[in-house]
C-alpha positions in Angstrom: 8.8 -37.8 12.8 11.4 -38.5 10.1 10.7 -36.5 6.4 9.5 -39.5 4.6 6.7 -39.9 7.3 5.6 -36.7 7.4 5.0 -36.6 3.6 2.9 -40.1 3.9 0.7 -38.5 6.5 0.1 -35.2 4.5 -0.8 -37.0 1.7 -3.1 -39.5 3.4 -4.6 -35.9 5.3 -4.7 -34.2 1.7 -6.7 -37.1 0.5 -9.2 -37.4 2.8 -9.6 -33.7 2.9 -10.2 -34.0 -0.9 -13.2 -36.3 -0.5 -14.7 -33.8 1.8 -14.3 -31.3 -0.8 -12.0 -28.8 1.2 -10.8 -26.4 -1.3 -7.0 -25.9 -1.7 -6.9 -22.8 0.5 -8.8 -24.7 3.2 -6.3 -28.0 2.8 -3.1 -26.0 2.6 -4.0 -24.0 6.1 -4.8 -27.2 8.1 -1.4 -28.4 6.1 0.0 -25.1 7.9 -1.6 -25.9 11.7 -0.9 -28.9 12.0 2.9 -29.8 10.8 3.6 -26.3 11.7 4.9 -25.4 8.4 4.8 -22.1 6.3 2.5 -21.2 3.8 4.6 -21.6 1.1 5.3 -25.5 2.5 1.8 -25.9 2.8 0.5 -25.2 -0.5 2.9 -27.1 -2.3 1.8 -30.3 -0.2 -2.0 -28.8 -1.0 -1.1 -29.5 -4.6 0.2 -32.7 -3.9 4.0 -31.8 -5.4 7.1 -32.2 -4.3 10.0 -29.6 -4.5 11.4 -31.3 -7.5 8.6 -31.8 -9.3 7.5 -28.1 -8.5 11.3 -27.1 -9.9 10.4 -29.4 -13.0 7.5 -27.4 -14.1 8.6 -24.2 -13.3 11.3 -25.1 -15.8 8.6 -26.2 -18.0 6.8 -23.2 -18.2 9.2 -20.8 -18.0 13.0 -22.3 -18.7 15.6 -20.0 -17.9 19.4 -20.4 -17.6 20.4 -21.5 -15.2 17.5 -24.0 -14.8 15.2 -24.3 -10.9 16.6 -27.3 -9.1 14.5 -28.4 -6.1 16.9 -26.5 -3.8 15.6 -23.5 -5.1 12.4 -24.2 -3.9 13.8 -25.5 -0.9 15.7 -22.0 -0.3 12.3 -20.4 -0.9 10.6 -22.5 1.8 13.2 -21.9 4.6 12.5 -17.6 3.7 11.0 -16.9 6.9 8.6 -14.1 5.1 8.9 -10.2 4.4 8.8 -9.5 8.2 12.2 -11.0 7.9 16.0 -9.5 6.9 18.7 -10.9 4.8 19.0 -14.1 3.9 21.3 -17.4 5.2 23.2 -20.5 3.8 19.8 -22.4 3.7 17.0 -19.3 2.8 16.3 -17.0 0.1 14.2 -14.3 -0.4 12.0 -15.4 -3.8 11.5 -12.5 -6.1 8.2 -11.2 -7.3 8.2 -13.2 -10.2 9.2 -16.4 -8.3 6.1 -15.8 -6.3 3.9 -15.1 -8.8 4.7 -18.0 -10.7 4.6 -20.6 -7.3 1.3 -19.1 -6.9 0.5 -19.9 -10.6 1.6 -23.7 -10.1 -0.3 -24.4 -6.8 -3.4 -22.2 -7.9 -3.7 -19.6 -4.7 -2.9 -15.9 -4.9 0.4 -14.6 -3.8 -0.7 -13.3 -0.6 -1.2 -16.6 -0.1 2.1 -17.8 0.1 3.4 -15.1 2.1 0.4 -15.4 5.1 0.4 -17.2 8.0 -3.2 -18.6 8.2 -5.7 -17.3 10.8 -7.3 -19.8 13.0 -10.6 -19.2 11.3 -8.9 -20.4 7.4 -9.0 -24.5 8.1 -12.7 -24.6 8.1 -14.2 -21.3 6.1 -12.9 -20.0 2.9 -10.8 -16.9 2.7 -12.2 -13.2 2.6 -12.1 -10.0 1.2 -10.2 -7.3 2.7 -12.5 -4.5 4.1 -11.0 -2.1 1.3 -12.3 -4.5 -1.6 -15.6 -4.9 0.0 -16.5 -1.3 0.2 -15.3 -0.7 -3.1 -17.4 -3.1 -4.0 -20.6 -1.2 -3.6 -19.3 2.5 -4.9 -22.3 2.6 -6.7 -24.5 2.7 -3.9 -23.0 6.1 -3.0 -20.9 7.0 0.1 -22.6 7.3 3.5 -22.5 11.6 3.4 -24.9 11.2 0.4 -27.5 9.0 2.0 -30.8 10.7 2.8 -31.5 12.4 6.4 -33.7 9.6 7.5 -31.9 6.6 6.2 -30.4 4.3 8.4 -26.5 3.7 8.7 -24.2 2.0 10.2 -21.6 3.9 12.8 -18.6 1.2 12.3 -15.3 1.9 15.1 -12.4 -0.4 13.1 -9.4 -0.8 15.6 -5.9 0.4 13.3 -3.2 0.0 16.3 -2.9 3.6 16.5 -6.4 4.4 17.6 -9.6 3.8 16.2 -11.8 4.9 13.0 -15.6 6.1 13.3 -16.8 5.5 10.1 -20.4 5.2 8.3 -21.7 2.7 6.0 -25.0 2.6 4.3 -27.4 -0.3 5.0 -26.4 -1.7 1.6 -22.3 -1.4 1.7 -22.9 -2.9 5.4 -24.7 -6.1 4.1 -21.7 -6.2 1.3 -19.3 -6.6 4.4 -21.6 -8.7 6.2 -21.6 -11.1 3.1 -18.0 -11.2 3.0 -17.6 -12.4 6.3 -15.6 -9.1 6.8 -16.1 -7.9 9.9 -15.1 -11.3 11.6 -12.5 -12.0 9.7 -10.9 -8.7 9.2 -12.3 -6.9 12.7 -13.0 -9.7 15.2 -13.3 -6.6 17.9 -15.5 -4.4 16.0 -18.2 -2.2 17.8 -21.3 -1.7 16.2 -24.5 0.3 16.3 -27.0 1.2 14.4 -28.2 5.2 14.4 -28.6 8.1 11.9 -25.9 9.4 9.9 -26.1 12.7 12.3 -25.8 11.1 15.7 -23.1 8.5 14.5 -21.4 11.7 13.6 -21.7 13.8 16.5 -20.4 10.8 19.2 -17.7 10.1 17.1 -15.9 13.0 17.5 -17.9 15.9 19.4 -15.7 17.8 22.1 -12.7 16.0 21.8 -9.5 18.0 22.5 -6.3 18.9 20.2 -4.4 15.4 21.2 -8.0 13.4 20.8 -8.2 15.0 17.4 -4.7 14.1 16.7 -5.1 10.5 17.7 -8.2 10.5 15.6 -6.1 11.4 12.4 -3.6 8.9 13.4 -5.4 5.9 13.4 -6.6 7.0 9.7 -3.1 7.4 8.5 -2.4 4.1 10.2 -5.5 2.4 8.8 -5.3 4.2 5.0 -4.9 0.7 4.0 -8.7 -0.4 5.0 -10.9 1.5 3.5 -11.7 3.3 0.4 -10.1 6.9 0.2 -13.3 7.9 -0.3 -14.1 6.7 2.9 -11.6 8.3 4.9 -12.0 11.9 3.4 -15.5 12.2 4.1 -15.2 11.3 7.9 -12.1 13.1 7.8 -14.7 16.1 6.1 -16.9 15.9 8.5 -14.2 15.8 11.6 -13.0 19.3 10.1 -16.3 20.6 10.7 -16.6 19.7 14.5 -13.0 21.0 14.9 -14.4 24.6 13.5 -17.3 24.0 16.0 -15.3 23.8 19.2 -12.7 26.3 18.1 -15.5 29.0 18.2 -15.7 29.2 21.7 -12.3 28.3 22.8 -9.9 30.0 24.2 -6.7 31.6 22.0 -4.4 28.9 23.4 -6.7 26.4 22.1 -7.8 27.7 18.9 -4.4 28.1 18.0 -3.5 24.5 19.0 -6.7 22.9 16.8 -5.9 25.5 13.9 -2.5 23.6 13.6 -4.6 20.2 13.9 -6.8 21.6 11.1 -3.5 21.7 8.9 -2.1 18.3 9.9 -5.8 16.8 8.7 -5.8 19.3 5.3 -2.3 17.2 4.6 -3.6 14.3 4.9 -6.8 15.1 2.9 -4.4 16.2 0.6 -2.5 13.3 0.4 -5.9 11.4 -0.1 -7.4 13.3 -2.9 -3.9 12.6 -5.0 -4.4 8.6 -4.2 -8.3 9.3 -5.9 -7.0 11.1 -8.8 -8.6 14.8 -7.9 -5.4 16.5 -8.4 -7.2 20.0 -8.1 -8.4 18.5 -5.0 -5.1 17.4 -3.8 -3.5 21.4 -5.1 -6.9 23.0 -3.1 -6.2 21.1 0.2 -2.2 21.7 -0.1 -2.8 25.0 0.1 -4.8 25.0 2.6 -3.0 23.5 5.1 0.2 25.7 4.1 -2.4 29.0 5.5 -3.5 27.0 8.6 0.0 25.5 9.2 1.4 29.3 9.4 -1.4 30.8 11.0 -1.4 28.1 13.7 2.2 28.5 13.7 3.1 25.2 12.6 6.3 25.8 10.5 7.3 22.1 9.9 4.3 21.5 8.7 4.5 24.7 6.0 7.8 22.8 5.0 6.8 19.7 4.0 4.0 21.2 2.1 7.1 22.9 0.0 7.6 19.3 -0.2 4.9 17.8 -1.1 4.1 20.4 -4.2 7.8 19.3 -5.3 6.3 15.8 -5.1 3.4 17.2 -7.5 6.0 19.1 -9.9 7.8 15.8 -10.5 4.3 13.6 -11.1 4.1 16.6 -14.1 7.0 16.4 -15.0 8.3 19.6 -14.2 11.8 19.4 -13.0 12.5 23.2 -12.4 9.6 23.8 -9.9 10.6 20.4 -8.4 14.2 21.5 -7.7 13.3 25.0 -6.8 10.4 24.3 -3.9 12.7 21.3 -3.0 15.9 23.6 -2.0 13.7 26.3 -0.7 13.1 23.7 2.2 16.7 23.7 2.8 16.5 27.9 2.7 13.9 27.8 4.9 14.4 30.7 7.7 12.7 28.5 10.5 14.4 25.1 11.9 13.4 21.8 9.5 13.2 18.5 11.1 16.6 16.4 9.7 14.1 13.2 7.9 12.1 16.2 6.2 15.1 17.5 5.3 16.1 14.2 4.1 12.7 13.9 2.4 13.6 17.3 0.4 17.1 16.5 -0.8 15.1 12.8 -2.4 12.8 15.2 -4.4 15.8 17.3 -5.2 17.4 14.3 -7.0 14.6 13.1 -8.5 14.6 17.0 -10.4 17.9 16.5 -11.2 17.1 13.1 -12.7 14.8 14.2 -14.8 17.2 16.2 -16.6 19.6 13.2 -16.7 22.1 13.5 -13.7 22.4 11.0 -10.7 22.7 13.3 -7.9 24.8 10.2 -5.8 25.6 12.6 -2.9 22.1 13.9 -2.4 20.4 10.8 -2.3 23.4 9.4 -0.3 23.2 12.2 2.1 18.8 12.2 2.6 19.3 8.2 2.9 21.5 9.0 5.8 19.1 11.9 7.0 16.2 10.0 6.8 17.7 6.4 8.8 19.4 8.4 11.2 17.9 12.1 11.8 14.9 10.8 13.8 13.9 12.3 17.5 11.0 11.7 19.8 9.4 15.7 18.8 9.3 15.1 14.7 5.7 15.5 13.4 4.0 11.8 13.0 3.5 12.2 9.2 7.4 11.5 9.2 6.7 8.2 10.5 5.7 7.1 7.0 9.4 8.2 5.5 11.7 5.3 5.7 14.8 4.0 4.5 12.7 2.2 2.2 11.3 5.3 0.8 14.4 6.4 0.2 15.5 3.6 -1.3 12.4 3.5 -4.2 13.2 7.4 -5.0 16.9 5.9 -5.4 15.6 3.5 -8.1 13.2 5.8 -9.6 16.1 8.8 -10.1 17.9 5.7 -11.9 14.9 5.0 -14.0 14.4 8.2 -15.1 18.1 9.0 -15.4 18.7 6.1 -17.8 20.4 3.4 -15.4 17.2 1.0 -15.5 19.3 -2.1 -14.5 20.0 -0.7 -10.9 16.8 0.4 -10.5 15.2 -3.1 -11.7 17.6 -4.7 -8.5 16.4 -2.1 -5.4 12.9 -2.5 -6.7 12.3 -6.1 -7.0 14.0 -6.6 -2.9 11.8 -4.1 -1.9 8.2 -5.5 -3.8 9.3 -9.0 -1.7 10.0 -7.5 1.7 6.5 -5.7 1.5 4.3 -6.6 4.6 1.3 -8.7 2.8 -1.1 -6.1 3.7 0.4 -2.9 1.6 -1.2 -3.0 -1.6 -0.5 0.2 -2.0 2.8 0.4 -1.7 3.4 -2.5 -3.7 1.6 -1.2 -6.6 3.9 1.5 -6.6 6.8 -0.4 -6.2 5.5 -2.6 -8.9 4.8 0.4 -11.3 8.3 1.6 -10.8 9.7 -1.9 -11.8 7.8 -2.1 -14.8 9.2 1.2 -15.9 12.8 0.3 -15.2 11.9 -2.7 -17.2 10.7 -0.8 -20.1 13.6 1.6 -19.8 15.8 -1.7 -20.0 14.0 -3.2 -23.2 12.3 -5.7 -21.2 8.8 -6.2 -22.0 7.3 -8.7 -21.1 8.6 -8.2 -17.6 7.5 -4.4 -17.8 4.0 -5.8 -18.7 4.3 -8.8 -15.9 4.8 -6.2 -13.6 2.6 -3.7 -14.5 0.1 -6.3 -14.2 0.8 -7.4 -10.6 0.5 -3.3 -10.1 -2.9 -2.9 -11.6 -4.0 -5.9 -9.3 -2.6 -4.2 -5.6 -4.1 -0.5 -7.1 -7.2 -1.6 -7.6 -7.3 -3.4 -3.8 -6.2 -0.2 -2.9 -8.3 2.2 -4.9 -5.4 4.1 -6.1 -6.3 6.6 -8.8 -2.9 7.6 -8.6 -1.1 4.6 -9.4 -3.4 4.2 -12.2 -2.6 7.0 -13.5 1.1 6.2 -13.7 0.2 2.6 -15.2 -1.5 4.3 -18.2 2.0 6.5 -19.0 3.2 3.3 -18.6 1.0 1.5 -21.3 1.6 4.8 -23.4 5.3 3.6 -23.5 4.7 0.0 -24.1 1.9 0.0 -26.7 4.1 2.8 -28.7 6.9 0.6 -28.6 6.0 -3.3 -28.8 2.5 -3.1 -29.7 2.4 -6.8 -31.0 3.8 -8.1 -27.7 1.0 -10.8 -26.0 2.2 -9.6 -22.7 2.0 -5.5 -23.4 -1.3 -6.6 -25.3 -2.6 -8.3 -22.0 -1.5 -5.6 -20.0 -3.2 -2.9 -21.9 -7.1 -4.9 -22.3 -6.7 -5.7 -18.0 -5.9 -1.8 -17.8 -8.7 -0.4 -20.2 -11.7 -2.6 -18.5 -9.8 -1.3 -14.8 -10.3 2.0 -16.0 -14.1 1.4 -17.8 -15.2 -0.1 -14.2 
């Protein structure tokens, strides 16, 4: 079928779809299945535009030098998505802003130009993620406060890495249910229904050192769909059967799950920073530092070194940053080569605090971190990439005053982002909006700050929250008359009322 064709019969399909009153979501994905095109394709036919006219009112609304031409758009189209590297003579990557704007002109979120529809999205309309739905009903309280007898629901959510026991109260269980979330979301879900102490006990009675580990896994791999709340009270509640079976195991064993208790305080840890509870966070760091060196864990002693480096710089305290940081590098016991790598990053971002680019440090844990990977590192390493390095790159810039370079690393990384890490992206976006800031940019600091508050509140991140308000500190101080700082700082305000 030649081009000209193809559009007739979309539009004649987008036009009868209309009449049925198919929503735009619902036209674009059969758009999608049945021309085989990508999203981005598909909801511009949705909104009945061609690339030309879309290029003629993105110029409208927002004129730039040099002007969009439709081969803009077209370069956009032939992007094959963020699962995808580098670019080619007939593709480009769109930047955040591209997207947000596209998404602006055919009426659909972002995610929605960046997702291949399920089979399920031509006839019903989209759905929450899990993650919104249970935050959703926060006021009902979490499942560990429900009374003895009330009834739960025991919910085991595939991850990749494993599986996740979790409770949900009657109530947060009919949220899901209204959401279409479990079908949608977890088409192999097992359900049952018992009380909060037998869902409990099967989920993770009597398991063994490597069950418990696996366990812990498929959290870490799943962080992204549920609540942190969620997560830290099964994770709670794990600890405690872990104490139980240590009692009467043998020293081999005990020794084993004490180290498994300090891989699961890290992670608690990590959790409690992402809900704001920094004395939390400080408690649970220490406490897997004592089980970590009584179990004899000594990597994992280090990278809590690391991790309070991590908490000096959120404070702003450069010294203790750069002093627990090289301590790793001191250590007397043998440091895995990414941790290593992970130190030298925090390193820098000490010495960028007090103004100084430390180029051959973040040069050298870029290398470490890519490169310095073996089959025995701990599996919290997993999560330290070359794209982790590459955001402490552009925040050592940021806060060394070089916002320009930092502006270009962050906005490749915010549109490589898998669709499905809102966290990360509201980092990443929170880091742009600084550099932006830094860089005398407003309106883009706000623009992005905006898209940040949006993927921290999907992902219930107190922490990235936090950093949004220092954020709107700086932006209010300096262009409080700005409609774009203004709109940031009311969208922030009710987040933070809520």
């Amino acid at each position: 079928m030649d081009a000209i064709g193809m559009r007739r019969q979309i539009s004649e399909l987008r036009g009868a779809l209309q009449r049925q009153g198919a929503t735009r979501r619902q036209i674009a994905a059969i758009i999608a299945q049945r021309f085989q095109v990508n999203p981005r394709v598909a909801f511009r036919h949705a909104a009945g535009l061609t690339q030309a006219e879309v290029a003629e009112l993105y110029n409208r609304h927002w004129p730039s030098e040099p002007p969009k031409t439709f081969k803009n758009v077209s370069y956009w189209e032939c992007w094959r998505g963020p699962e995808s590297f580098g670019t080619s003579s007939s593709s480009r990557a769109p930047s955040y802003q591209d997207l947000t704007r596209l998404a602006d002109l055919y009426g659909c979120l972002i995610d929605d130009l960046l997702r291949e529809p399920g089979p399920s999205q031509s006839t019903v309309p989209s759905t929450l993620p899990l993650s919104d739905v249970l935050s959703m009903s926060k006021g009902d309280g979490y499942p560990e406060e429900a009374e003895d007898d009330d009834e739960v629901i025991a919910v085991s959510i595939p991850t990749g890495e494993g599986a996740i026991t979790v409770t949900l109260s009657r109530r947060q269980f009919t949220h899901l249910l209204a959401a279409a979330g479990l079908t949608a979301m977890l088409p192999e879900t097992a359900l049952a229904s018992d009380s909060l102490a037998e869902a409990t006990a099967r989920s993770t009675a009597g398991l063994s050192g490597a069950d418990y580990r696996q366990l812990l896994a498929a959290h870490q791999t799943g962080h992204r769909l549920l609540d942190p709340r969620s997560h830290i009270a099964s994770l709670r509640r794990t600890l405690h059967d872990i104490n139980r079976v240590r009692e009467d195991a043998g020293t081999a064993t005990r020794r084993d799950l004490r180290q498994v208790q300090g891989e699961y305080a890290e992670h608690l840890s990590w959790l409690y920073r992402e809900c704001g509870d920094v004395a939390s966070c400080k408690r649970w760091a220490d406490q897997a530092t004592a089980w970590a060196l009584e179990g004899g864990d000594t990597s994992m002693a280090a990278y809590m070194m690391v991790r309070k480096a991590s908490l000096a710089l959120d404070a702003g305290d450069s010294t203790t940053a750069v002093e627990l940081a090289t301590a790793v590098r001191g250590a007397s016991w043998t440091v895995p080569p990414v941790l290593y790598g992970v130190a030298r990053t925090y390193e820098a971002r000490g010495y960028a605090l007090d103004g100084t680019v430390a180029t051959a440090q973040l040069d050298e844990a870029s290398e470490l971190i890519a490169e310095g990977r073996s089959e025995g590192d701990p599996a919290y390493l997993r999560f330290f990439t070359v794209d982790f390095a590459d955001v402490q790159r552009a925040t050592c810039y940021v806060d060394a005053g070089l916002p320009g370079r930092a502006v270009t690393i962050l906005q490749s990384k915010v549109t490589s982002l898998p669709v499905s890490h809102h966290r990360d992206r509201a980092v990443h976006l929170a880091r742009l909006g600084a550099a932006h800031a830094a860089d005398r940019v407003p309106d883009a600091a706000a623009f992005a700050a905006l898209g940040s508050l949006v993927e921290a509140r999907r992902a219930s991140s107190e922490h990235v929250l936090t950093e949004l308000a220092q954020l709107d500190t700086v932006l209010t101080t300096r262009w409080p008359n700005q409609p774009q700082v203004r709109q940031f700082h009311e969208a922030l305000s009710e987040a933070r009322a809520t």
